[in-house]
Backbone as CSV, one residue per row, in Angstrom:
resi,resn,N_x,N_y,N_z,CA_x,CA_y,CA_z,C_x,C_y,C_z
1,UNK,-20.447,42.502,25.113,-21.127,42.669,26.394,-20.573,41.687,27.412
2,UNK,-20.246,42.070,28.829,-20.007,41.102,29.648,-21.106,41.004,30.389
3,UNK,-20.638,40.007,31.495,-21.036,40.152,32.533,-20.871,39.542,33.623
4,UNK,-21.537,39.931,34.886,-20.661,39.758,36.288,-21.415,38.712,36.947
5,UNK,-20.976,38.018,37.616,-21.369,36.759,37.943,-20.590,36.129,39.779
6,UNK,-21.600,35.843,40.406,-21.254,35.783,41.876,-20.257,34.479,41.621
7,UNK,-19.193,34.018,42.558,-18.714,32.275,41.877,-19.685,31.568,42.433
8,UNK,-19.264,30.264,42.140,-20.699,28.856,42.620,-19.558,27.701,42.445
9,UNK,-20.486,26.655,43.117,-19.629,25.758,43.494,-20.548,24.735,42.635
10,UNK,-19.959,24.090,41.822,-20.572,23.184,40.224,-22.079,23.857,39.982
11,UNK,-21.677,25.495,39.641,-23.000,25.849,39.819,-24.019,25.552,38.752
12,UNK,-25.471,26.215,38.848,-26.476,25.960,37.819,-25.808,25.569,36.752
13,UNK,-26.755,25.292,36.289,-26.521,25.173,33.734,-27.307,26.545,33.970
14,UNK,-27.870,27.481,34.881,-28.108,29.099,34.110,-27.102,29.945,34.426
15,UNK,-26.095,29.019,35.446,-24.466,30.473,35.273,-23.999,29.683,34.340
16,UNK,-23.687,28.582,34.025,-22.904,28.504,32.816,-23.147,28.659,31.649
17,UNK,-24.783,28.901,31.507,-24.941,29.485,30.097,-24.612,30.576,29.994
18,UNK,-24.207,31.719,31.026,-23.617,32.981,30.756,-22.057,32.450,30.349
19,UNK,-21.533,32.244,31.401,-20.004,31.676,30.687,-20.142,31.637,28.994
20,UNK,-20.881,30.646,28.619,-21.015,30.285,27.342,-21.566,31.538,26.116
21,UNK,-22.756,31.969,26.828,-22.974,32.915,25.755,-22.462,34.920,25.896
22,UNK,-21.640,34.712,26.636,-21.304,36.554,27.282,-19.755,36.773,26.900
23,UNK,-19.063,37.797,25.911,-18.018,37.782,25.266,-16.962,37.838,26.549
24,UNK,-17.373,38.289,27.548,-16.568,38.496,29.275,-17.351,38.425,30.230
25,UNK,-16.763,37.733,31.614,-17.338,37.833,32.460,-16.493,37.994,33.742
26,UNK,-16.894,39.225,34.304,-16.386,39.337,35.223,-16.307,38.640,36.991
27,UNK,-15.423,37.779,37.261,-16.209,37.067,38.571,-15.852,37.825,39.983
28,UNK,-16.825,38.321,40.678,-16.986,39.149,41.891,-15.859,38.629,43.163
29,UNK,-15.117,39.102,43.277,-14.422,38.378,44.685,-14.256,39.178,45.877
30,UNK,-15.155,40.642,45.402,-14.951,41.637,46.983,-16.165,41.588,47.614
31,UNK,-17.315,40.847,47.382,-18.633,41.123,48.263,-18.585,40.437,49.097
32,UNK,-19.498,40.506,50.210,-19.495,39.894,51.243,-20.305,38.854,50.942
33,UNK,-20.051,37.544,52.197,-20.538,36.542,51.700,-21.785,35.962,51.922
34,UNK,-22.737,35.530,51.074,-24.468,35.614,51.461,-24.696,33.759,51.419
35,UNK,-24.913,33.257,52.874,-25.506,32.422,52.890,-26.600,31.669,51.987
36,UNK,-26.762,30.433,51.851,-28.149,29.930,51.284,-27.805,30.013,49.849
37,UNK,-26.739,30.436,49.157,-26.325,30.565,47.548,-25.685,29.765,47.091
38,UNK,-25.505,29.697,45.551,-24.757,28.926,45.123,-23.350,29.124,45.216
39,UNK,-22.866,29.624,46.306,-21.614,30.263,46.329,-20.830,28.545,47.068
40,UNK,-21.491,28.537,47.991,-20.916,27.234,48.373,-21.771,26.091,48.502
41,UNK,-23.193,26.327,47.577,-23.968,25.192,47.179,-23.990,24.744,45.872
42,UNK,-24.589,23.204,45.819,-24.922,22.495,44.638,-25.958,21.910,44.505
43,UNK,-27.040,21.876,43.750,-28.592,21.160,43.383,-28.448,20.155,42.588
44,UNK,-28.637,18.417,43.396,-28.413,17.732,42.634,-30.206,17.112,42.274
45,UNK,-29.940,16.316,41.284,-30.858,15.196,41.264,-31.037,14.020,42.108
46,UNK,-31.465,13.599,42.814,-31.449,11.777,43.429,-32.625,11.335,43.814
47,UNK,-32.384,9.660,43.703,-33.744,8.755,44.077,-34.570,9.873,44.910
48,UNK,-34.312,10.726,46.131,-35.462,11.140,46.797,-36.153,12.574,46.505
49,UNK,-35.102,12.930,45.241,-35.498,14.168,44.826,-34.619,15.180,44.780
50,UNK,-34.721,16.198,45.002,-33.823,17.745,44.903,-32.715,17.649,46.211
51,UNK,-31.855,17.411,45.934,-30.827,17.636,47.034,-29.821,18.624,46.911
52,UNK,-29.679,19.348,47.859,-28.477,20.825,47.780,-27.536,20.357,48.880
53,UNK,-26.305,20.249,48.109,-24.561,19.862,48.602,-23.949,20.987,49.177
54,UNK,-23.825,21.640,50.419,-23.248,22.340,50.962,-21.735,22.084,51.473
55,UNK,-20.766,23.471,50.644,-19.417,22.952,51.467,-19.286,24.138,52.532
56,UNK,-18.987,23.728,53.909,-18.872,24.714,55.125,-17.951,25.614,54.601
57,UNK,-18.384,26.908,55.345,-16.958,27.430,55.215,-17.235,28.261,56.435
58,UNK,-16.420,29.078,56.567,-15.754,30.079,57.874,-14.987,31.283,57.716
59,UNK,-14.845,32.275,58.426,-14.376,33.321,58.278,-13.227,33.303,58.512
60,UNK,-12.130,34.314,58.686,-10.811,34.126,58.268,-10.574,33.790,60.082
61,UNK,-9.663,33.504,60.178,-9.310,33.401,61.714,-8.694,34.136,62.296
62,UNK,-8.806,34.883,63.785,-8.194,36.082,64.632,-8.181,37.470,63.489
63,UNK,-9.194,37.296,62.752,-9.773,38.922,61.984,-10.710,39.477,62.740
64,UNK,-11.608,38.867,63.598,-12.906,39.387,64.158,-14.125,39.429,63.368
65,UNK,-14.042,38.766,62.250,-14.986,39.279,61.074,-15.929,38.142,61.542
66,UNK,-17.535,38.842,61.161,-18.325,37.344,60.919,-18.345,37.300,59.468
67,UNK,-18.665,35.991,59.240,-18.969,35.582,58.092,-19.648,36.064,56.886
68,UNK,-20.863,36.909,57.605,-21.442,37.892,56.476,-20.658,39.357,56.200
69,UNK,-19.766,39.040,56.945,-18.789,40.698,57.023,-17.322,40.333,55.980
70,UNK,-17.334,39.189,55.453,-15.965,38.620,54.997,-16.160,38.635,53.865
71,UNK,-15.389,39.263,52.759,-15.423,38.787,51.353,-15.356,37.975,51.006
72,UNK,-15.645,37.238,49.540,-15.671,36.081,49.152,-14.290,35.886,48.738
73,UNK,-13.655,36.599,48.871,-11.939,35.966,48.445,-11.477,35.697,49.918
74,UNK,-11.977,35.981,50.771,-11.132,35.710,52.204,-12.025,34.629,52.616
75,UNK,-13.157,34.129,52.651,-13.554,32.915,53.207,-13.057,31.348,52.909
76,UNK,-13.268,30.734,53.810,-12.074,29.756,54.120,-12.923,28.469,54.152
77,UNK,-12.627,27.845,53.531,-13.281,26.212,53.395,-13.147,25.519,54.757
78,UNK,-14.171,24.973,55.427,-14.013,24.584,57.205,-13.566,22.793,56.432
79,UNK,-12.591,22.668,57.433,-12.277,21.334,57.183,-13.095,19.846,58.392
80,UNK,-14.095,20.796,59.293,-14.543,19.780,59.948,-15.539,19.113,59.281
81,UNK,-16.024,17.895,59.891,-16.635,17.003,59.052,-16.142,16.165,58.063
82,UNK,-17.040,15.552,57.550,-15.953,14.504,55.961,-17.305,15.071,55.218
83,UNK,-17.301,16.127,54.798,-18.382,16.881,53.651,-18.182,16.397,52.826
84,UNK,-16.632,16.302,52.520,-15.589,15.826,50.906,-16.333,14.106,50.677
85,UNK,-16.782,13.462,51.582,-16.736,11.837,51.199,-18.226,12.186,50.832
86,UNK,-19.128,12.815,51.939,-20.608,12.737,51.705,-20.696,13.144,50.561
87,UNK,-20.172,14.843,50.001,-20.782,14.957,48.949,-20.122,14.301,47.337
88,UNK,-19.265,13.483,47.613,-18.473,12.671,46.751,-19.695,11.065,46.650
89,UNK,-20.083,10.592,47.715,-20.921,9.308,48.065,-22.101,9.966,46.958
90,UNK,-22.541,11.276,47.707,-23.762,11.755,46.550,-24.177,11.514,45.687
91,UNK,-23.082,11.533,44.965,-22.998,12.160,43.632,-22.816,10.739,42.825
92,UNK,-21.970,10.011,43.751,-22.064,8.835,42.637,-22.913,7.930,43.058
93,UNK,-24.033,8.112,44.385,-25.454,7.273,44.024,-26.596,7.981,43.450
94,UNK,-26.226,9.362,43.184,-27.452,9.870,42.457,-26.981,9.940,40.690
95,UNK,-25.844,9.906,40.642,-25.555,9.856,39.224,-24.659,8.811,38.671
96,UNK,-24.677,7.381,39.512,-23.399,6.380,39.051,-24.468,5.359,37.939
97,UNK,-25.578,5.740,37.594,-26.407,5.160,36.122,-26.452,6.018,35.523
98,UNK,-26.369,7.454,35.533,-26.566,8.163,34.129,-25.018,7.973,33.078
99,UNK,-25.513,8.320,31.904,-24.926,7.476,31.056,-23.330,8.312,30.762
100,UNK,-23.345,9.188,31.837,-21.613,9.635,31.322,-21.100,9.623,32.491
101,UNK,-21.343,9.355,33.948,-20.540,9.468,35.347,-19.163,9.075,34.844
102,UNK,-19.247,7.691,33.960,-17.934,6.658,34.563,-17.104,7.641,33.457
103,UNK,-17.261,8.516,32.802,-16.587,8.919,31.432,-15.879,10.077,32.334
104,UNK,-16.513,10.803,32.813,-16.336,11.988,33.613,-15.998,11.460,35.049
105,UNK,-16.058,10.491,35.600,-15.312,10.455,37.407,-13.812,10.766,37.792
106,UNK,-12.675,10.478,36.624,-11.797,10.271,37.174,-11.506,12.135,36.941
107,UNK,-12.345,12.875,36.240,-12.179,14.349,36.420,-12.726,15.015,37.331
108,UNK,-13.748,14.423,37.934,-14.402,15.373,38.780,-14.088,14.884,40.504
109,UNK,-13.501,13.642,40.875,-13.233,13.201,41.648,-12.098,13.572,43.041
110,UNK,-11.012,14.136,42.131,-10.188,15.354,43.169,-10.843,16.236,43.895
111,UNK,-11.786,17.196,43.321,-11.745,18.195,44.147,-12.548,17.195,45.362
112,UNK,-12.916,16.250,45.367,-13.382,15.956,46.617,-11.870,14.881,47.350
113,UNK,-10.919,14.776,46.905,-9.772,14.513,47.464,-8.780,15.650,48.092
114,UNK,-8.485,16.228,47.207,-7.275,17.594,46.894,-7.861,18.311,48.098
115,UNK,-7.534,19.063,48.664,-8.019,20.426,49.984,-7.971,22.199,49.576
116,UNK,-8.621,22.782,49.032,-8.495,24.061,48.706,-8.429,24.848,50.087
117,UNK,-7.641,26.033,50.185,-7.701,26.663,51.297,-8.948,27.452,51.633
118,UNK,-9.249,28.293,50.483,-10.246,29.424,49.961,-10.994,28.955,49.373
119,UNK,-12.556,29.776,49.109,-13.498,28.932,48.517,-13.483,29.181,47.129
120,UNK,-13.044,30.728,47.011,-12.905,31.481,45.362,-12.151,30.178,44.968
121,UNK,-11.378,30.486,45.365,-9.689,29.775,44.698,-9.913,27.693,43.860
122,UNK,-11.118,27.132,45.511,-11.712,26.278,45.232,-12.962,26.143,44.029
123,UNK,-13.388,27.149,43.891,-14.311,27.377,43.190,-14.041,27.874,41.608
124,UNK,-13.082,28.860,41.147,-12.793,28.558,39.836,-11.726,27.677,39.446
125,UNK,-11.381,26.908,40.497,-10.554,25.585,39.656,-11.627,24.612,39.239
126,UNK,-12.628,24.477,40.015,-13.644,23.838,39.619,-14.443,24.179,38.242
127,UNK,-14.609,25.770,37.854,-14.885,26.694,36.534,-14.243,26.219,35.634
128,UNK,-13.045,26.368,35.634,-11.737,25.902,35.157,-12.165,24.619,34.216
129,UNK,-11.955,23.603,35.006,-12.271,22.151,34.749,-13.259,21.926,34.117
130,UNK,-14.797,22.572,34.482,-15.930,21.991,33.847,-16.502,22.740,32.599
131,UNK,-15.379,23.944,32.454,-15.573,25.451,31.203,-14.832,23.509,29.899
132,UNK,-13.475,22.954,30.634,-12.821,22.291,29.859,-13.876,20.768,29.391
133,UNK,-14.379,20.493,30.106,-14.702,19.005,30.223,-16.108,19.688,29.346
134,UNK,-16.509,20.996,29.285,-17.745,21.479,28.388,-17.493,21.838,27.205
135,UNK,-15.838,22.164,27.108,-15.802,22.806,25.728,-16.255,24.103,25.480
136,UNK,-16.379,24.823,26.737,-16.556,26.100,26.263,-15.172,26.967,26.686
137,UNK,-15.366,28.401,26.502,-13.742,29.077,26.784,-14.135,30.226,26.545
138,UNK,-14.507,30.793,28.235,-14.841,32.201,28.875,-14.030,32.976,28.565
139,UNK,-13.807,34.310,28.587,-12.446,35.132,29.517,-13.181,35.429,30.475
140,UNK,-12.573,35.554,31.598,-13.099,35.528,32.981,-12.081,36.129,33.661
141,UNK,-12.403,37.505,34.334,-11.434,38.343,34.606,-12.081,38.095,36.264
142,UNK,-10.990,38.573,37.597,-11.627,39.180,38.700,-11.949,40.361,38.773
143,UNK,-13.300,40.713,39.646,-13.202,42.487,40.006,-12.629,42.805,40.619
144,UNK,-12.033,44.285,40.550,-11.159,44.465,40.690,-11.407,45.802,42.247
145,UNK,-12.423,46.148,42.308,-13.114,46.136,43.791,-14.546,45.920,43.634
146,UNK,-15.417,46.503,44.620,-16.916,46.048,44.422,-17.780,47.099,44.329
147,UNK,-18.839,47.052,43.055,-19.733,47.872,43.131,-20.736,47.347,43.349
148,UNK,-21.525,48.214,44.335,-23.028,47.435,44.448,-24.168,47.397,43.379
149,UNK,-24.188,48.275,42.143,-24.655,47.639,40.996,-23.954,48.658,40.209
150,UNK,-23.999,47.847,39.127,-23.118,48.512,37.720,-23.951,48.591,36.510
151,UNK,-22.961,49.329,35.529,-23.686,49.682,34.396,-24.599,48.651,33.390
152,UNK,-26.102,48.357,33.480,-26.955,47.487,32.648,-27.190,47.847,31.260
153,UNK,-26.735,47.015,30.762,-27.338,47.469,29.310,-25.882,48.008,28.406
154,UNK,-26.386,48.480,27.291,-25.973,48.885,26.265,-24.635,50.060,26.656
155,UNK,-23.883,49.643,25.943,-22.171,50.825,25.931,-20.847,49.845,26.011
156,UNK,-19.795,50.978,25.957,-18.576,50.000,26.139,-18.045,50.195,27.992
157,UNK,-17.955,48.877,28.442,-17.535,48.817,29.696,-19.036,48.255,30.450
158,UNK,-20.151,48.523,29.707,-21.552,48.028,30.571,-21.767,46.572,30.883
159,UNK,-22.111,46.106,31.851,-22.097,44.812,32.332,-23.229,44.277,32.671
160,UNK,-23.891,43.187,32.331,-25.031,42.200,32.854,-25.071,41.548,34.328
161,UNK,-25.619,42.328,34.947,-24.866,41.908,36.587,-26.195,40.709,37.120
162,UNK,-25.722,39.358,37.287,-26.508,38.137,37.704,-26.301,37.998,39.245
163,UNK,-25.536,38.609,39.547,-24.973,37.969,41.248,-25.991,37.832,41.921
164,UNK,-27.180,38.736,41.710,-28.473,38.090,42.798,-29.808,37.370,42.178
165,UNK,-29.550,37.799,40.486,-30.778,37.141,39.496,-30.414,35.292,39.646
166,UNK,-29.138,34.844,39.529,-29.077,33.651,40.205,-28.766,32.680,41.210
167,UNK,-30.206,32.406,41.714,-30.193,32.270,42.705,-30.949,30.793,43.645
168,UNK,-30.636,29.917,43.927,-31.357,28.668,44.355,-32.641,29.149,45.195
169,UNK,-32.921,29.848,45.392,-34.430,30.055,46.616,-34.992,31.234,46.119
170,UNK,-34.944,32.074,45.477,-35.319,33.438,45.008,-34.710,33.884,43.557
171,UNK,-34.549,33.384,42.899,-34.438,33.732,41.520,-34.968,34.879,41.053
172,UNK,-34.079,35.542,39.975,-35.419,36.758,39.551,-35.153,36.924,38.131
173,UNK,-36.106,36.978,37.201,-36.360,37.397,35.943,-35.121,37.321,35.195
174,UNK,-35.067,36.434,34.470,-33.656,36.439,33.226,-34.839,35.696,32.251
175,UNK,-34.750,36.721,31.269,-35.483,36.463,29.943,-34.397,35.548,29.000
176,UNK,-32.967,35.618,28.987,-32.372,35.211,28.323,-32.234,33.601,28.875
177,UNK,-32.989,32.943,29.792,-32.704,31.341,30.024,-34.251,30.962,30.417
178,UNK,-34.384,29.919,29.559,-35.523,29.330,29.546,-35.102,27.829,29.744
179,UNK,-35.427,26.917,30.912,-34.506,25.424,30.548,-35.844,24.890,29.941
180,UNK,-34.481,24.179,28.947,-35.744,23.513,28.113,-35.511,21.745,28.613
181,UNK,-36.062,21.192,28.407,-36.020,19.269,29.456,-35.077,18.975,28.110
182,UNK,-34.124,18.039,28.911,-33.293,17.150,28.408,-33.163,15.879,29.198
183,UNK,-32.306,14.543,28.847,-32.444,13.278,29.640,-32.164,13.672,30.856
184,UNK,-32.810,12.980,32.109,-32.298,12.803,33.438,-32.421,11.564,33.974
185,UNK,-31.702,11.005,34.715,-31.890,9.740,35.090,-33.470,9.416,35.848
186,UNK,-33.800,10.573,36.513,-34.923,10.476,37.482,-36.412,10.862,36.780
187,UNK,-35.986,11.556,35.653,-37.307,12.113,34.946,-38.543,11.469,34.884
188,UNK,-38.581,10.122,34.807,-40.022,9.562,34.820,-40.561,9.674,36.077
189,UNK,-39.701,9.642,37.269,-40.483,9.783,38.705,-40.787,10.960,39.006
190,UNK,-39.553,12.331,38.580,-40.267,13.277,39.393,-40.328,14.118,37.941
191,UNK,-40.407,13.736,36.684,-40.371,14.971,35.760,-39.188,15.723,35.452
192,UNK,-39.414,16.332,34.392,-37.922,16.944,34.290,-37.827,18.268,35.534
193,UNK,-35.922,17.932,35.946,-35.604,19.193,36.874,-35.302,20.594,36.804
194,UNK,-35.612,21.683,36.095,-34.438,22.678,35.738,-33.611,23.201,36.680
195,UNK,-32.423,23.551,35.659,-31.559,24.579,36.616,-31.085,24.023,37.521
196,UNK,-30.490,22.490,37.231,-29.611,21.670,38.672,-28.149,22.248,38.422
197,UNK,-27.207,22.088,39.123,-26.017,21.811,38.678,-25.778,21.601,37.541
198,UNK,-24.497,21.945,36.815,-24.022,21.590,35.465,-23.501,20.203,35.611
199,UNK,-23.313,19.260,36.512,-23.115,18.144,36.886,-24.321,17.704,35.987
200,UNK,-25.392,17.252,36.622,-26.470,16.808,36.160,-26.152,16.687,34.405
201,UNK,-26.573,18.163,34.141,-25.910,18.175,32.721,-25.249,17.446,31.881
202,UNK,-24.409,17.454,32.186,-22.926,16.864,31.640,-22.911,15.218,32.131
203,UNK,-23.475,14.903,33.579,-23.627,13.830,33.068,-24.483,12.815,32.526
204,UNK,-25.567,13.703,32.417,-26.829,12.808,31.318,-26.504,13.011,30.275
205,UNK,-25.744,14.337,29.597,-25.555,14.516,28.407,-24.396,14.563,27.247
206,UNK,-23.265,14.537,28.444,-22.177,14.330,28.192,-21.428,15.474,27.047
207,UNK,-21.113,15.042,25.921,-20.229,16.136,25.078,-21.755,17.164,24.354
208,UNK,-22.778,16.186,24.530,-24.081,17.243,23.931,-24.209,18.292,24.849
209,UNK,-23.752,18.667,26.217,-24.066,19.272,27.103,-23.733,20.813,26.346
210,UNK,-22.741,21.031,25.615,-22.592,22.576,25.532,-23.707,22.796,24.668
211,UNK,-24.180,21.861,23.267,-25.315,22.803,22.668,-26.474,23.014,23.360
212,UNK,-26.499,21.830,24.377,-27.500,22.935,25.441,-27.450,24.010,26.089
213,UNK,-26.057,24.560,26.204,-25.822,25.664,27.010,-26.452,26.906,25.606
């Protein structure tokens, strides 16, 4: 069974438990692109609570397209601002005490150096890296155009389609992920978080992170 999966940018531990438990997954690169997602967000933990890491992006240039009219393989990472330092500063004051940052920094630290053109392109090198630094090993094909929903369930070629079940503000019904609490640096103040970033994850939990997946 596969299944299809919107990209994300260090997304949930509930897309990467598909990675982990789905024999294929197909990643979407012809839909258009939907604000407010994990497409170019991240949910961290910190001292003040739930924080979501947005990287800008923009539509292609002299196409005429807006942004919600642009596929996700043609949208373009905006280089204004220093997003790259803020959400780099983030990350290592909300996670420079949990007990694996310093093990994991000198891997996760480029993409906030390096410049991706595209966000896909930015976004499964990032897959890439954290499928490796997890120890797990997808096949992960692109689609190859876009259907607006596909075959659920049972057969050969049928697909588990998540692109809108995960979701930071509207989530909907996946029986197959239940987060169960594991360490967080912040847990005694605000309780355990589910469903942050696989960051979080990996770095409270380090190489234990995949049997949680």
């Amino acid at each position: 069974m596969k299944a299809i999966l919107a990209t994300t940018y260090f997304g949930p531990v509930q897309w990467y438990q598909k990675l982990n438990r789905f024999d294929g997954v197909l990643m979407e690169q012809h839909e258009h692109f939907l604000k407010q997602t994990y497409r170019n967000r991240c949910v961290i933990a910190t001292t003040q609570g739930v924080q979501a890491l947005t990287v800008p992006v923009e539509a292609p240039v002299g196409e005429g397209l807006a942004l919600s009219k642009t596929p996700i393989k043609d949208v373009r990472i905006s280089n204004h601002g220093k997003w790259r330092t803020e959400h780099w500063n983030a990350l290592q004051s909300a996670y420079g005490e949990s007990p694996f940052f310093e093990f994991y920094e000198d891997d996760i630290r480029p993409f906030f150096e390096d410049r991706w053109e595209f966000l896909l392109d930015f976004n499964m090198a990032i897959t890439e890296k954290m499928c490796e630094l997890l120890d797990i090993h997808p096949h992960i094909e692109l689609t190859s155009s876009y259907q607006n929903s596909l075959p659920f369930g049972e057969g050969r070629g049928g697909a588990l389609d998540f692109r809108t079940v995960i979701h930071p503000k509207h989530p909907q019904e996946d029986s197959d992920f239940s987060p169960k609490p594991y360490y967080q640096v912040y847990k005694e103040r605000f309780g355990f978080l589910p469903n942050l970033s696989i960051l979080d994850l990996l770095f409270n939990m380090g190489n234990e992170a995949v049997f949680y997946l």
